[in-house]
C-alpha positions in Angstrom: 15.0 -8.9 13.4 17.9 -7.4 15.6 15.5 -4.7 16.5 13.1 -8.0 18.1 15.6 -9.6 19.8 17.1 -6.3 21.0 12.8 -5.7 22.8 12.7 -9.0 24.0 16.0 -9.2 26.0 14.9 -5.9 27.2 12.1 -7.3 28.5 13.2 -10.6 30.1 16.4 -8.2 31.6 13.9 -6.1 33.1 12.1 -8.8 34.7 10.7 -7.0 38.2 9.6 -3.7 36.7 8.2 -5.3 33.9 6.3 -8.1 35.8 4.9 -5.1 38.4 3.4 -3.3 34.8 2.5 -6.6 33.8 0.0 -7.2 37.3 -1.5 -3.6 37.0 -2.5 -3.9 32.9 -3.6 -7.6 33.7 -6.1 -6.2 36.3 -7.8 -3.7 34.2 -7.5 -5.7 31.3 -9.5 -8.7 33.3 -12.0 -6.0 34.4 -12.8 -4.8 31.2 -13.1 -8.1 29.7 -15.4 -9.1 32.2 -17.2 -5.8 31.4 -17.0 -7.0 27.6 -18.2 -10.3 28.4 -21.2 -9.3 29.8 -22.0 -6.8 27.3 -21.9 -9.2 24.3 -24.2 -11.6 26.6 -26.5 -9.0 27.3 -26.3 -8.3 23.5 -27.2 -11.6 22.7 -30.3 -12.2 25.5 -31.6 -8.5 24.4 -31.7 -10.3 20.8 -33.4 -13.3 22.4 -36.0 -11.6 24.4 -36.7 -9.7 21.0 -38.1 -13.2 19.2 -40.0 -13.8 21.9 -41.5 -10.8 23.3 -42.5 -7.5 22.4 -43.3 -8.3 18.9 -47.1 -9.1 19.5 -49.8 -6.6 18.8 -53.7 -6.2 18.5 -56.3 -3.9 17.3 -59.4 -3.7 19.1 -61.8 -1.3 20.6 -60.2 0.8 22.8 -61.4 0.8 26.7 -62.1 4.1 26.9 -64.6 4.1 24.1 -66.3 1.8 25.3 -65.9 3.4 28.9 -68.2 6.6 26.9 -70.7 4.0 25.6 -71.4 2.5 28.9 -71.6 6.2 30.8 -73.6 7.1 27.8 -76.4 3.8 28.2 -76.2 4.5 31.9 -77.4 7.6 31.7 -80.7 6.2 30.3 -83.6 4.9 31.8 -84.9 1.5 31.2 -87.8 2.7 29.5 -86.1 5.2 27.3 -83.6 1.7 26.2 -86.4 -0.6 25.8 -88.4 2.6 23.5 -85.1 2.5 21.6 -84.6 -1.0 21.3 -88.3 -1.2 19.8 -88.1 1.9 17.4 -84.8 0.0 15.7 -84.7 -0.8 12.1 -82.7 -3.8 10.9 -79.8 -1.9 9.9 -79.8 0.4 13.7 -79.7 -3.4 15.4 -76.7 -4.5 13.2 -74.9 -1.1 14.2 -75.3 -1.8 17.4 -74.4 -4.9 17.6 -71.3 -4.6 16.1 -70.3 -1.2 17.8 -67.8 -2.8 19.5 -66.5 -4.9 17.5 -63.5 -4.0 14.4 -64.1 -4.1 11.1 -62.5 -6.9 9.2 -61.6 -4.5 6.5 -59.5 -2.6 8.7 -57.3 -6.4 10.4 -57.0 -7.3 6.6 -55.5 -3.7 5.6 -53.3 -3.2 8.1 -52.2 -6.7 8.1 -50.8 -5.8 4.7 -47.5 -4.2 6.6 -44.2 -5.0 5.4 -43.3 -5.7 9.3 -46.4 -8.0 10.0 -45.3 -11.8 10.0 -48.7 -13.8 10.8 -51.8 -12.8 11.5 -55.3 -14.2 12.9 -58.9 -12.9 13.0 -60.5 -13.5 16.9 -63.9 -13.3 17.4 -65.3 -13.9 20.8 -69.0 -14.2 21.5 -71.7 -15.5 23.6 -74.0 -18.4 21.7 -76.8 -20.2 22.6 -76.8 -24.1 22.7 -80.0 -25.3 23.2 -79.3 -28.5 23.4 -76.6 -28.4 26.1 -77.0 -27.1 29.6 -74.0 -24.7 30.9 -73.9 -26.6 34.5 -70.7 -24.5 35.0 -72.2 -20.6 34.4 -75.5 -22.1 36.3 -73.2 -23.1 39.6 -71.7 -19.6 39.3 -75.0 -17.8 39.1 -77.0 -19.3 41.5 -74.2 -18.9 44.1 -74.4 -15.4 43.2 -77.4 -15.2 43.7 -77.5 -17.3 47.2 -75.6 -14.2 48.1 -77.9 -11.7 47.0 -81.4 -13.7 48.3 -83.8 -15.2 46.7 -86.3 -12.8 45.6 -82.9 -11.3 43.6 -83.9 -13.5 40.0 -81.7 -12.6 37.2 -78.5 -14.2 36.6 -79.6 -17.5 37.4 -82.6 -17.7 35.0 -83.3 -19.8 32.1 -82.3 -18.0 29.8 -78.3 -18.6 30.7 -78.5 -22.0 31.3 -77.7 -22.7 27.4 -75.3 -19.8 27.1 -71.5 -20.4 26.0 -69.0 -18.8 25.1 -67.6 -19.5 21.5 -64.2 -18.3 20.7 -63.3 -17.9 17.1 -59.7 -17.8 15.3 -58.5 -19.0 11.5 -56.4 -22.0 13.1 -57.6 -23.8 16.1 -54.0 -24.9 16.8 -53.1 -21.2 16.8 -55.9 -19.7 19.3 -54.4 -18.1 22.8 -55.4 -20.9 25.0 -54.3 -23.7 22.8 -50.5 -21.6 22.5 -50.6 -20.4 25.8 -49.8 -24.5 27.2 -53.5 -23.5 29.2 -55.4 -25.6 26.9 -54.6 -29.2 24.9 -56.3 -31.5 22.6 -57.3 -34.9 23.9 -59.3 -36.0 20.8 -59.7 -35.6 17.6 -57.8 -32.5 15.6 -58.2 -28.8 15.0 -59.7 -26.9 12.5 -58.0 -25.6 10.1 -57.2 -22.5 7.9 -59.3 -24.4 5.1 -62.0 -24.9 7.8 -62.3 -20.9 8.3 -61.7 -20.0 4.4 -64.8 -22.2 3.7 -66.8 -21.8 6.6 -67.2 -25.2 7.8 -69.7 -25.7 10.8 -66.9 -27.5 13.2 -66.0 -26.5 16.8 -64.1 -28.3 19.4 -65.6 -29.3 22.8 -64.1 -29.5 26.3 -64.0 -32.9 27.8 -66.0 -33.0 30.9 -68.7 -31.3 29.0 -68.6 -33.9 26.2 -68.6 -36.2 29.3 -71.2 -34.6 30.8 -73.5 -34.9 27.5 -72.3 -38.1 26.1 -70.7 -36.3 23.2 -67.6 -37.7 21.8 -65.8 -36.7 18.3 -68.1 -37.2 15.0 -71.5 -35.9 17.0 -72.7 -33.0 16.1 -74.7 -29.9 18.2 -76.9 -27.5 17.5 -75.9 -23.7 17.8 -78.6 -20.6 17.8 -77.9 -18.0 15.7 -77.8 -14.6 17.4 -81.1 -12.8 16.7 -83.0 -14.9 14.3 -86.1 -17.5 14.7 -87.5 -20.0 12.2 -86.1 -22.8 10.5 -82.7 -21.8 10.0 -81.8 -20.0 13.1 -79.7 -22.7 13.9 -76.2 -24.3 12.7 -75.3 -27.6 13.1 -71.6 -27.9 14.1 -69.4 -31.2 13.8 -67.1 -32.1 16.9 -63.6 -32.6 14.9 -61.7 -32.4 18.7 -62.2 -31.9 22.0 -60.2 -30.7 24.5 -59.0 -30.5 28.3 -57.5 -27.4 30.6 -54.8 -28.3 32.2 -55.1 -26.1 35.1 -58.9 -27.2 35.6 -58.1 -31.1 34.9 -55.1 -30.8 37.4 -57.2 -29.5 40.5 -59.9 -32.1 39.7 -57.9 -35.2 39.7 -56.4 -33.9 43.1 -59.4 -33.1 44.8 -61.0 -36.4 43.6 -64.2 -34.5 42.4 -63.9 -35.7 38.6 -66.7 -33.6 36.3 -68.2 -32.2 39.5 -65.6 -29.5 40.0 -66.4 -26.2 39.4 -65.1 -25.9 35.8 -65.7 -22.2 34.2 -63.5 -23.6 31.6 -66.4 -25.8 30.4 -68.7 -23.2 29.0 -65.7 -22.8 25.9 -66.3 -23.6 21.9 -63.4 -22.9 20.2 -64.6 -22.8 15.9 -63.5 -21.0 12.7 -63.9 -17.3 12.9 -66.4 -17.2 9.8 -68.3 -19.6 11.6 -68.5 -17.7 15.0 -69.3 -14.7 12.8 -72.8 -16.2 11.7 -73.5 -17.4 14.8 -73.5 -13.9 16.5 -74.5 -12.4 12.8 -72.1 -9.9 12.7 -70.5 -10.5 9.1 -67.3 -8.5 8.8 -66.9 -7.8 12.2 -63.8 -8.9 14.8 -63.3 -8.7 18.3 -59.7 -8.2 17.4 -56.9 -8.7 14.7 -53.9 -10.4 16.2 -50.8 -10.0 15.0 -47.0 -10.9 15.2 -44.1 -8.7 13.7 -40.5 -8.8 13.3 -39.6 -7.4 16.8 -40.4 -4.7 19.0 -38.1 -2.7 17.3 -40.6 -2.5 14.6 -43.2 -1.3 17.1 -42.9 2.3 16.1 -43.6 2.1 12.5 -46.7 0.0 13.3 -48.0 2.6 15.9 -47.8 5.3 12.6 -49.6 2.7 10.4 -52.0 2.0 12.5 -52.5 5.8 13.3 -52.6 6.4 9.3 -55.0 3.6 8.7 -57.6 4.8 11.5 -57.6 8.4 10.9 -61.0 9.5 11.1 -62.5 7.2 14.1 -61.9 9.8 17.0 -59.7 7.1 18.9 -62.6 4.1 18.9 -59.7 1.6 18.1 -56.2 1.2 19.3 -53.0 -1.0 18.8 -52.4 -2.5 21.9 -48.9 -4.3 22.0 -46.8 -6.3 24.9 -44.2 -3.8 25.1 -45.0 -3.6 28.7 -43.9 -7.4 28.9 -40.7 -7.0 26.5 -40.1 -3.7 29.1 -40.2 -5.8 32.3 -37.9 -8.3 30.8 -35.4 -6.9 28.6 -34.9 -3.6 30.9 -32.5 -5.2 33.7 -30.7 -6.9 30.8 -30.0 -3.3 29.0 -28.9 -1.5 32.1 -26.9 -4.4 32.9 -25.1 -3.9 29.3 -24.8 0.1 29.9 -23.2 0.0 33.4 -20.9 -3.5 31.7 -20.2 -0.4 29.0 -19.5 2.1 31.4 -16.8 0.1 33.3 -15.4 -1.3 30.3 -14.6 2.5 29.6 -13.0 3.1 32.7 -11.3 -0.3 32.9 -9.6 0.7 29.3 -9.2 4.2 30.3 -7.3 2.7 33.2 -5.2 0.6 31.2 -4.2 3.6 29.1 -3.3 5.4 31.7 -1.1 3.1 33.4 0.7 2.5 30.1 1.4 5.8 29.3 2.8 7.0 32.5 4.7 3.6 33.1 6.4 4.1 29.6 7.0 7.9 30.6 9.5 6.3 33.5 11.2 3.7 31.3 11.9 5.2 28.9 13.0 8.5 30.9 15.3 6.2 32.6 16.9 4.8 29.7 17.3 7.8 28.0 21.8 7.3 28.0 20.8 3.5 26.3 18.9 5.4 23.3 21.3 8.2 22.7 24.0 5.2 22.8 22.4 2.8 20.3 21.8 6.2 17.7 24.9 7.2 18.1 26.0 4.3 16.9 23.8 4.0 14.0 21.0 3.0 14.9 17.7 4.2 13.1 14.7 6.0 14.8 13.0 2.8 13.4 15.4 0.1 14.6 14.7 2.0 18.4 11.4 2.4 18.3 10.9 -1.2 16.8 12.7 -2.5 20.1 10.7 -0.3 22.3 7.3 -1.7 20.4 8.2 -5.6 20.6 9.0 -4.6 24.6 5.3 -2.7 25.0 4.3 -5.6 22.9 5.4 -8.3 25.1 4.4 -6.4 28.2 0.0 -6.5 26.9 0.6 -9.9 25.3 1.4 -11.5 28.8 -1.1 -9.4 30.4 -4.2 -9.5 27.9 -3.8 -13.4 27.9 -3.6 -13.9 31.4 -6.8 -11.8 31.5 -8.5 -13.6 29.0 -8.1 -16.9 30.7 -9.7 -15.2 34.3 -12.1 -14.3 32.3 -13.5 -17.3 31.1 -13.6 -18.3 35.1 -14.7 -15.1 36.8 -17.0 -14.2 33.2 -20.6 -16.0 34.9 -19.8 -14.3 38.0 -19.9 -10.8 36.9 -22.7 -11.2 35.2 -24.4 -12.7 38.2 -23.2 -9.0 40.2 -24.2 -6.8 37.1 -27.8 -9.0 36.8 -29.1 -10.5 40.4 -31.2 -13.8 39.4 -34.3 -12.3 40.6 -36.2 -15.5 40.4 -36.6 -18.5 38.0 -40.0 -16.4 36.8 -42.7 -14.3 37.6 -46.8 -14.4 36.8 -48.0 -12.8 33.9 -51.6 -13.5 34.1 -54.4 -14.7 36.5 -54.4 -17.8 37.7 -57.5 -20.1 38.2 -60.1 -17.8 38.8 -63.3 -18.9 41.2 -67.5 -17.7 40.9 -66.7 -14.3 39.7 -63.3 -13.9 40.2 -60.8 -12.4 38.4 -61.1 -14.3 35.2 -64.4 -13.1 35.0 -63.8 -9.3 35.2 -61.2 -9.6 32.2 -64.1 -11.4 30.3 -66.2 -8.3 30.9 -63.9 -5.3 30.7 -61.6 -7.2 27.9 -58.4 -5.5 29.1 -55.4 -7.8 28.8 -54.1 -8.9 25.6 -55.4 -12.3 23.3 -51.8 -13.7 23.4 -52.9 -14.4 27.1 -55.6 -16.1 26.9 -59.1 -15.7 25.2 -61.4 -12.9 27.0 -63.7 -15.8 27.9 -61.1 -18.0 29.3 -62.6 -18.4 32.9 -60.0 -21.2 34.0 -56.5 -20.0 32.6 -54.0 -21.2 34.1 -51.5 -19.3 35.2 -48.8 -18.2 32.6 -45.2 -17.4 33.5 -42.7 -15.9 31.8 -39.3 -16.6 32.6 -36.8 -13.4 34.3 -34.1 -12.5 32.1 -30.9 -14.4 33.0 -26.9 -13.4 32.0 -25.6 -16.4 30.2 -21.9 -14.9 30.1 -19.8 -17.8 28.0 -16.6 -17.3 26.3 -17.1 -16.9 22.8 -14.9 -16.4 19.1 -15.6 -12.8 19.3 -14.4 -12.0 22.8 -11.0 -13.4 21.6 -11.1 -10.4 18.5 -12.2 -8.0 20.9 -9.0 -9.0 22.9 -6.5 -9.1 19.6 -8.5 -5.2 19.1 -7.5 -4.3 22.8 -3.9 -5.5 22.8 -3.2 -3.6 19.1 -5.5 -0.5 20.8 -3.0 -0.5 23.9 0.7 -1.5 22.8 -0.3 1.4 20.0 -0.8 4.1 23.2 2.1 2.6 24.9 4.1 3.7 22.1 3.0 7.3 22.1 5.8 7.9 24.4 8.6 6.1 22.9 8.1 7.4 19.3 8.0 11.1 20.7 10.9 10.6 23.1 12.9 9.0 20.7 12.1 11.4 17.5 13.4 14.3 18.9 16.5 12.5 21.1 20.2 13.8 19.9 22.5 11.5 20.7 25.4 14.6 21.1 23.3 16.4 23.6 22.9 12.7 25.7 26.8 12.4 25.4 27.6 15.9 26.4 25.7 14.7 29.8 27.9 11.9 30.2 
């Protein structure tokens, strides 16, 4: 107890030098609890962006297979494909219809991972409607072919006019469009997980083609199945919902046009996978497996799976994943944490510095008061316990003052670390006119399902919000600060306990 009063009349006596000391820790010590401010923010958005993005993946055929299937049929003549086409047996058509598709077997076994948390089954295919006329695909052909003359023919025949694209998932709540915001139910309800497990003939409809057709929910449609004639080459599917895009239904009520806008979005089914799978009669067959993990973090150990599981197919499938997306994001957020880390290093090496050498001239200067008080009896402990409630005193004042700036100045340096870049940027292509965009991703089917179907024409553009510092004072920042002022009033003492150890009070007398 004498030793504590002893430090802090020491310290109030020694009011200038003390408050000078005080000024220079209380600037590095606000620095580098900005610095650690940030970094536990950054911490905590890196964990955020983690939920969200970069924990999405997808096997499919990869592009550049199907790059060497396409050089390979270009190659041939017409005649040689249509001698081919005629010389197939059963089987040969059903291999080559489903050579670029993935094998069910293979979603189902990989989605079997310890890291996998859901998973969905998308099938995306073309399907004839006799009874329904695609006005949408026919306005886009025929000003295609307006462009390429007359006597062009193709495209715009017939035989498109009943074509639309059905897209197929085990949850109609759960499909891209639907979770994307770029789609929404108006009527009726999705199908359901049941709904695929059993194969029930349902599919929802987009409104101004229910409009358009005098189709409302309870109807039912006929759909052709891929390849076969007769009696039962067709399936009659149930409307259980039906649906509006939002990008689509916002440009028609501002240009006035109602169903007469173009509307690509239109030519859309959405139905249970197994159903879709009849329809384009390719049982056990996928355009994709979807899946979502734990977090990207997990992203490696899938890559090995997946490499494991597909050993043998001479790179026909890959595992695409948003990492690119997670990268974009989460990257200014991480080099905002290292350089927060960096100069929360040099702010504490600062600190050190500044107590050592400031405790080098005090306690040089009071070298006659310590060989006085041992002389007198006191212990090496009593001294340096005086010394340690004086360093003590001298971080306490300092370390709390910069806590307190720190909870003001915090936001600020994590606005200089982390510029706000913009509210968001675009991650996939907007509305897309005749043959635009939207309509090479439904033919080269790059991009990833999480976006948007392959077929989706009329997505609306998606944003993705740009990372943002949300630096706020929080429980641990206060332990970090206890941790600090212990770390530094211990290296302040590193002079003291030397200088005093090896003092002799005779030699300090003998000066006098």
């Amino acid at each position: 107890m004498r030793s504590f009063h002893r430090g802090f009349r020491s310290f109030h006596r020694n009011y200038t030098r003390n408050l000078i000391l005080v000024v220079l820790l209380f600037v590095c010590l606000t620095f580098s609890m900005s610095m650690l401010a940030v970094k536990l923010a950054a911490d905590s958005q890196v964990e955020t962006i983690k939920a969200t993005v970069g924990n999405y993946g997808e096997i499919k055929v990869s592009s550049e297979y199907q790059m060497e299937q396409f050089e390979a049929e270009r190659e041939k003549s017409q005649a040689e494909r249509q001698a081919e086409a005629r010389s197939m047996t059963e089987a040969q058509t059903f291999v080559n219809r489903v050579e670029n598709l993935v094998p069910e077997e293979l979603t189902d076994e990989f989605s079997q991972d310890e890291y996998i948390k859901t998973y969905d089954k998308v099938l995306e295919s073309m399907v004839t409607v006799p009874g329904i006329t695609n006005t949408s695909l026919q306005q886009m052909f025929s000003m295609r072919q307006g462009d390429e003359g007359p006597g062009s023919g193709g495209l715009g025949g017939t035989s498109n006019a009943n074509m639309f694209s059905f897209n197929g998932n085990t949850n109609g709540a759960s499909a891209s469009d639907f979770s994307t915001g770029a789609k929404k139910l108006v009527s009726g309800a999705f199908f359901t997980y049941e709904d695929y497990q059993e194969a029930n003939p349902v599919v929802l409809i987009e409104k101004n083609l229910a409009a358009e057709n005098e189709l409302k929910v309870g109807d039912t449609i006929e759909a052709q199945i891929s390849g076969a004639s007769g009696a039962d080459s067709t399936i009659e599917l149930k409307i259980v919902g039906i649906y509006e895009t939002v990008e689509a239904e916002g440009q028609s009520q501002e240009g006035g046009t109602g169903g007469q806008a173009f509307n690509p979005a239109g030519s859309s089914f959405y139905a249970p996978t197994s159903v879709v799978q009849k329809l384009n009669a390719t049982p056990g067959y996928l355009s994709l497996g979807s899946y979502y993990f734990d977090s990207v973090d997990d992203t490696a150990a899938l890559k090995a799976t997946f490499k494991a599981e597909t050993k043998g197919t001479d790179g026909k499938y890959t595992f695409a994943t948003d990492l690119s997306d997670y990268q974009s994001i989460a990257d200014p957020v991480i080099k905002a944490r290292n350089t927060s880390m960096i100069g929360l290093a040099g702010a504490l090496g600062a600190c050190a510095l500044i107590i050592l050498l400031a405790m080098f001239i005090i306690v040089g200067g009071r070298t006659r008061e310590l060989g006085i008080l041992k002389a007198i009896g006191s212990t090496n402990r009593q001294v340096i316990g005086q010394f340690a409630v004086e360093v003590l005193c001298i971080c306490l004042v300092a370390i709390i003052l910069a806590m307190g700036v720190t909870a003001l100045i915090g936001q600020s340096m994590g606005n200089w670390l982390l510029p706000d870049t913009g509210a968001s940027t675009s991650q996939q292509t907007q509305q897309s006119g005749p043959g635009g965009p939207g309509v090479m991703r439904a033919m080269s089917g790059e991009g990833l399902y999480k976006q948007g179907s392959r077929f989706n024409f009329g997505a609306q553009t998606q944003q993705k919000e740009a990372a943002k510092l949300n630096v706020v004072y929080r429980g641990t920042l206060f332990l970090y600060g206890v941790l600090i002022l212990i770390g530094i009033s211990l290296v302040g003492m590193a002079i003291p306990v030397l200088w005093i150890t090896r003092l002799r009070p005779a030699r300090v007398l003998s000066m006098e």
